[in-house]
C-alpha positions as CSV (number, residue, x, y, z in Angstrom):
1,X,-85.3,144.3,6.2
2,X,-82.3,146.5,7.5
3,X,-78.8,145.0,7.7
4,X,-78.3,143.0,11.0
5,X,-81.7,142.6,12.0
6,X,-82.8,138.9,12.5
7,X,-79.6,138.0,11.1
8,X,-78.1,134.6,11.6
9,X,-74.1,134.3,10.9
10,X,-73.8,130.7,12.2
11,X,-73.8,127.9,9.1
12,X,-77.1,126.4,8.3
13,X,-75.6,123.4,9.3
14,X,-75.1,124.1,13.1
15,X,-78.4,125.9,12.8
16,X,-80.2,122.5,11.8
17,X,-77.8,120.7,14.7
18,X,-78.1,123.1,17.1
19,X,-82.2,122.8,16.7
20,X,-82.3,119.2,17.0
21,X,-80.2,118.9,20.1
22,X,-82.5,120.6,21.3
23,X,-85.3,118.5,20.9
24,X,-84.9,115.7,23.4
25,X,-86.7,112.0,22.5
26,X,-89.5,111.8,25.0
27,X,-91.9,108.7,25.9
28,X,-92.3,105.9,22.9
29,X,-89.9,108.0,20.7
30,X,-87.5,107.7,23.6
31,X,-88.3,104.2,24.4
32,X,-87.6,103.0,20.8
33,X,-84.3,104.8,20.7
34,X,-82.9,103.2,24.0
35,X,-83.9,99.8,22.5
36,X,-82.2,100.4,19.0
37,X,-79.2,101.6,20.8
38,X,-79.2,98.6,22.9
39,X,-79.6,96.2,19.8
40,X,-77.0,98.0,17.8
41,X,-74.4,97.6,21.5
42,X,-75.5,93.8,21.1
43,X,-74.7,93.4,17.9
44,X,-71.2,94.9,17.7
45,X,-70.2,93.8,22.0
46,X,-72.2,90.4,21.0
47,X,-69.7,88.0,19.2
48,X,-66.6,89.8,20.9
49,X,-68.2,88.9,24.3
50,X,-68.8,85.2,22.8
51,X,-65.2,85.0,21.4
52,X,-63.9,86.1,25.0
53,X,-65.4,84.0,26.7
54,X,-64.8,80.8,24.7
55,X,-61.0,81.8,25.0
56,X,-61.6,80.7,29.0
57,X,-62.7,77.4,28.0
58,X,-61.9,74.0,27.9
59,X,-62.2,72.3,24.4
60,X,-64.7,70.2,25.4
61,X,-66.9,72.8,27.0
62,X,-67.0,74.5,23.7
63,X,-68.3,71.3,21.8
64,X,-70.8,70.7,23.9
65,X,-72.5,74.0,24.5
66,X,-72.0,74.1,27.9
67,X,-72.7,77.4,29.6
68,X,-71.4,76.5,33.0
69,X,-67.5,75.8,33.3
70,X,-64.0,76.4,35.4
71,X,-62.2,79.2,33.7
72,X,-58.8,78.2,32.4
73,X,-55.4,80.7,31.3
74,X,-54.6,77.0,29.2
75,X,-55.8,78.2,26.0
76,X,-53.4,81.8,26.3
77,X,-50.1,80.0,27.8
78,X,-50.7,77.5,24.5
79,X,-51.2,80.3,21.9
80,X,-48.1,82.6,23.4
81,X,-46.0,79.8,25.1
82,X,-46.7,76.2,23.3
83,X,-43.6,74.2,21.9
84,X,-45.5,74.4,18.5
85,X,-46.9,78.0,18.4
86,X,-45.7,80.1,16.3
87,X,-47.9,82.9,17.7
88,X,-45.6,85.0,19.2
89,X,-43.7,85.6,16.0
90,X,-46.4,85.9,14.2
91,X,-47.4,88.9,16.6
92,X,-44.2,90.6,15.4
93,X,-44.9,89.9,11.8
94,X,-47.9,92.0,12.1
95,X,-46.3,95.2,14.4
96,X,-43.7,95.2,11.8
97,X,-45.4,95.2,8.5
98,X,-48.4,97.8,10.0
99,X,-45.6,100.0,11.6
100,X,-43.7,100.3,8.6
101,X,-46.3,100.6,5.9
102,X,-48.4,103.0,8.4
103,X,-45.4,105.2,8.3
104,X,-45.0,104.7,4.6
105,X,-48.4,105.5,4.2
106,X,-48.4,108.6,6.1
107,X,-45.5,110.2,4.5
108,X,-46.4,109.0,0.6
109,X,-49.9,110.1,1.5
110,X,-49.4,113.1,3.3
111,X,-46.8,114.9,0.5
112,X,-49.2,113.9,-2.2
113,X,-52.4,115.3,-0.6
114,X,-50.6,118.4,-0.2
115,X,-49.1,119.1,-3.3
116,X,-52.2,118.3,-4.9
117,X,-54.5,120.6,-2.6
118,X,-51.6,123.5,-2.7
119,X,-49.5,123.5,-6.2
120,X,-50.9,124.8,-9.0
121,X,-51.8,121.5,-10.7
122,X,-53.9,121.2,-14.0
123,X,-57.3,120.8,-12.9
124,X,-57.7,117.1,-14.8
125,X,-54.4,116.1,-13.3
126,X,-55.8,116.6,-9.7
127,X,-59.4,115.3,-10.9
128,X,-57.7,111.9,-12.8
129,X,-55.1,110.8,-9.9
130,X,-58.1,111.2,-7.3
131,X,-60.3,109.2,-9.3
132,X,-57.8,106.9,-9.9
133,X,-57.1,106.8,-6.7
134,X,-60.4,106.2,-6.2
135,X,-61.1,103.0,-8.4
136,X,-58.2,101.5,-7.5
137,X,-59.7,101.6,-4.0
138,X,-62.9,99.9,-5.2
139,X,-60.8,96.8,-6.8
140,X,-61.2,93.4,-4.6
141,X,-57.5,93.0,-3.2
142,X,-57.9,89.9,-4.1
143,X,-57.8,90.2,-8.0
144,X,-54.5,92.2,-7.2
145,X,-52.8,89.0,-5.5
146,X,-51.8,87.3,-9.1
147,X,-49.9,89.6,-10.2
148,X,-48.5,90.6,-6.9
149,X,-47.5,86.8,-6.4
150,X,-45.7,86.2,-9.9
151,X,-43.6,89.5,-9.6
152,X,-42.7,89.1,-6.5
153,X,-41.2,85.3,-7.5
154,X,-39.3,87.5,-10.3
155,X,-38.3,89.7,-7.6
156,X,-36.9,87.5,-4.8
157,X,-39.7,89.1,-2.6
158,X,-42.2,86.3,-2.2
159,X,-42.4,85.4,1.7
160,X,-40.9,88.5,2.5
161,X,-42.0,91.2,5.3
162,X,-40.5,93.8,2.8
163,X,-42.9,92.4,0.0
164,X,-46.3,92.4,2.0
165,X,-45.3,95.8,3.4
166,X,-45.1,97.2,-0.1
167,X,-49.0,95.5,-0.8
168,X,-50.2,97.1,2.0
169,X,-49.1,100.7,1.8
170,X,-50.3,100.1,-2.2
171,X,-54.1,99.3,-0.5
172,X,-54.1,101.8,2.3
173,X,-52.7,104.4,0.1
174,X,-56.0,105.9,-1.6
175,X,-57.8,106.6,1.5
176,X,-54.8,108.0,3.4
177,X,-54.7,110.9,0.5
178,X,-58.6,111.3,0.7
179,X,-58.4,111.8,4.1
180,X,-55.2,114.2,4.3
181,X,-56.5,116.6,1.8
182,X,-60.3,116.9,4.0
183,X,-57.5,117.5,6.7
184,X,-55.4,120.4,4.6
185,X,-58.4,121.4,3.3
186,X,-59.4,123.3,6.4
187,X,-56.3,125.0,7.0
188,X,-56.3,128.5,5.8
189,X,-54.2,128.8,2.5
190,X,-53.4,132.3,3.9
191,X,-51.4,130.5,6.8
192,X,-49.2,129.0,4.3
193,X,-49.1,132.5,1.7
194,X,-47.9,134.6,5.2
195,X,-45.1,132.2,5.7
196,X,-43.9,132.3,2.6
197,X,-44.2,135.7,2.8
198,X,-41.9,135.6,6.0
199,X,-39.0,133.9,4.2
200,X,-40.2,130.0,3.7
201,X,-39.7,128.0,0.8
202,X,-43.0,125.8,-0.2
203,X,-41.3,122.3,2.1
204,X,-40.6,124.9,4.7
205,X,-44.3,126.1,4.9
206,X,-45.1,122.8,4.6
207,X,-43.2,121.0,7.9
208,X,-43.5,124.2,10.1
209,X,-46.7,125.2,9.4
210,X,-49.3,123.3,7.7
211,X,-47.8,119.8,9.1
212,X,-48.2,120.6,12.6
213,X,-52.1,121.6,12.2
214,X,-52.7,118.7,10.5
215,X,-51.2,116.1,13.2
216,X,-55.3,115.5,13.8
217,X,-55.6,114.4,10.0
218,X,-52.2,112.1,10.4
219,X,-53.7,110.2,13.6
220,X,-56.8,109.5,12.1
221,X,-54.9,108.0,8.9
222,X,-52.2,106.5,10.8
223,X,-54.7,104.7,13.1
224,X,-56.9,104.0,10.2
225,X,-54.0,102.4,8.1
226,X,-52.4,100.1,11.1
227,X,-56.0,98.6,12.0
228,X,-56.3,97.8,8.2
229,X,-52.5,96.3,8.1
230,X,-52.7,94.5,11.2
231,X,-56.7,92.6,10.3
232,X,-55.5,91.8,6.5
233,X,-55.3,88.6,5.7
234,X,-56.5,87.5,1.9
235,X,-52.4,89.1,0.7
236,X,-50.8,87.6,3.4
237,X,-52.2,84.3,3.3
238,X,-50.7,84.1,-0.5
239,X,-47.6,85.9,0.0
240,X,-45.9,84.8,3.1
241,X,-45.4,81.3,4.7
242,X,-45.4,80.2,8.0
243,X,-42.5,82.0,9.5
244,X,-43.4,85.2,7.8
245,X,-47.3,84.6,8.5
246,X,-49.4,87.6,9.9
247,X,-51.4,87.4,12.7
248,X,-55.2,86.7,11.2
249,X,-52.6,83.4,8.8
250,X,-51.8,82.3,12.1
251,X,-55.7,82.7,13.9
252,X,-56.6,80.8,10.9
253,X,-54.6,78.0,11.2
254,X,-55.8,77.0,14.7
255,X,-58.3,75.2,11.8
256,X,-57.0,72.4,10.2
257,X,-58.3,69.6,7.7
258,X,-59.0,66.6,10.3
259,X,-59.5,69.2,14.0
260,X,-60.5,72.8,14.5
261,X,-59.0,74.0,17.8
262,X,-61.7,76.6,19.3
263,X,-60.3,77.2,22.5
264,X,-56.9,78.5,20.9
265,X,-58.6,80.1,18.7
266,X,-60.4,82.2,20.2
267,X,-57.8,83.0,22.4
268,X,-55.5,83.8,19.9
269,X,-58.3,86.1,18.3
270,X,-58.2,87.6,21.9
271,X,-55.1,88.5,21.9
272,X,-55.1,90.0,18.2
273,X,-58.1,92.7,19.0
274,X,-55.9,94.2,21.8
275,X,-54.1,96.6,19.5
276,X,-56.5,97.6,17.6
277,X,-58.6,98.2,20.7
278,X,-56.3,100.6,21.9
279,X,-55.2,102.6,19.0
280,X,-59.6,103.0,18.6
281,X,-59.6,104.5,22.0
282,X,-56.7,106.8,21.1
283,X,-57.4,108.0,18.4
284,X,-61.1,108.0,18.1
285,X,-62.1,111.3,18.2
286,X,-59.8,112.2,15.2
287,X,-61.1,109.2,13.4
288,X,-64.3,110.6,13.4
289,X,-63.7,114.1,12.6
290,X,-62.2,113.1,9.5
291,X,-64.7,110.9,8.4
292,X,-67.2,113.8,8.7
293,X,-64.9,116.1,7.6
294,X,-66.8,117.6,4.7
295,X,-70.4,116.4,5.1
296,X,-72.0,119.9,7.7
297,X,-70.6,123.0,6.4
């Protein structure tokens, strides 16, 4: 067969998509798709929509099941207002120790990934941190909060922000690298050869051009790591006391030995999703691109 003819340049990846976008579900097919899709919207909308609206209700309407009640604002003005809720400051706990290990995260992260996708590294260097990297990642945090807790007594640093910051830039750490080098990893090494070329020194190249193409890659991590900061709560409930407590500490108070208050609760738990919520939206789309980044080629 002579050169060009019924020649396909596109990746046999898009091929495969490209084909099955183009095969539309029809009838039962299409039937059983809309009713998985609407199962898999109840399951994840489900318990949020319970949780919301249990935050409008009395205490009593919760124990009793009932379905019908007077919405109340009660359970938020306790949570963010009450003579003994800490909430508020526990809402700053949280923006400060996700801000500040995100940004640790992103920088530590980001200047690793690149050095190790760039420089001339030995290949088992490169291969051992990553897998390291790696394993560490699979550890339960929870084994980790030990010896965290007995240095951190050594240290002065128990029920600290400082402390808790440093534990979760140590557990966001892996995937931020994993994720940065799927990032640099599609940006041209050429782009970085010609600017050296041009004059640059290897940080130069590095914050004038390969940095600003890989802003997508530092959303998606950023986003990625202050969603993980702000929901963790097995380190923070054994490293900080109540007026260092994080946000899911405080949610988790609102149960105590002798009375479990719902209502606040779930207000409180409310109130927590809202960041999260909106850094999702945000940065969604870059989330998923570098998840997937990797898997069609």
């Amino acid at each position: 067969m002579g050169p060009g003819v019924c020649r396909d340049d596109k990746p046999v990846g898009h091929r495969v998509s490209a084909e099955l976008n183009a095969m539309p579900l029809a009838g039962r097919d299409r039937a059983i798709g809309y009713a998985l899709l609407a199962l898999a919207v109840l399951c994840v909308v489900g318990p949020f929509a319970w949780i919301l609206m249990s935050s409008f209700k009395h205490q009593i309407a919760i124990l009793t099941g009932a379905w019908s009640f007077t919405p109340t604002l009660s359970n938020y003005t306790e949570v963010l207002f009450g003579r003994r809720s800490d909430f508020a400051g526990n809402v700053a706990n949280s923006a400060i120790v996700a801000a500040s290990s995100t940004v640790l995260v992103l920088v530590i992260g980001t200047l690793a990934a690149y050095s190790l996708y760039r420089f001339k590294w030995a290949r088992w260097v490169t291969a051992g941190f990553l897998g390291w990297t790696l394993v560490f990642h699979m550890i339960p945090a929870l084994t980790l909060v030990g010896p965290w807790y007995l240095a951190f007594r050594e240290l002065g640093w128990y029920d600290t922000l400082a402390g808790l910051v440093l534990t979760h830039v140590t557990l966001n750490l892996p995937m931020t690298v994993w994720l940065m080098m799927a990032f640099f990893r599609e940006i041209p090494p050429e782009i970085d050869e010609a600017a050296i070329v041009d004059g640059c020194g290897p940080l130069e190249a590095f914050w004038y051009v390969a940095l600003p193409l890989a802003v997508p890659g530092l959303i998606a991590a950023g986003v990625l790591a202050f969603i993980f900061s702000w929901n963790e709560f097995a380190i923070a409930l054994n490293l900080t006391a109540r007026d260092t407590a994080t946000v899911p500490v405080a949610i988790a108070r609102f149960a105590q030995q002798y009375e479990v208050q719902h209502s606040q609760m779930a207000a409180a738990a409310v109130i927590s999703t809202i960041p999260a919520v909106l850094l999702m939206a945000l940065g969604q789309r870059y989330i998923v691109r570098g998840l997937t980044l990797g898997s069609v080629k």
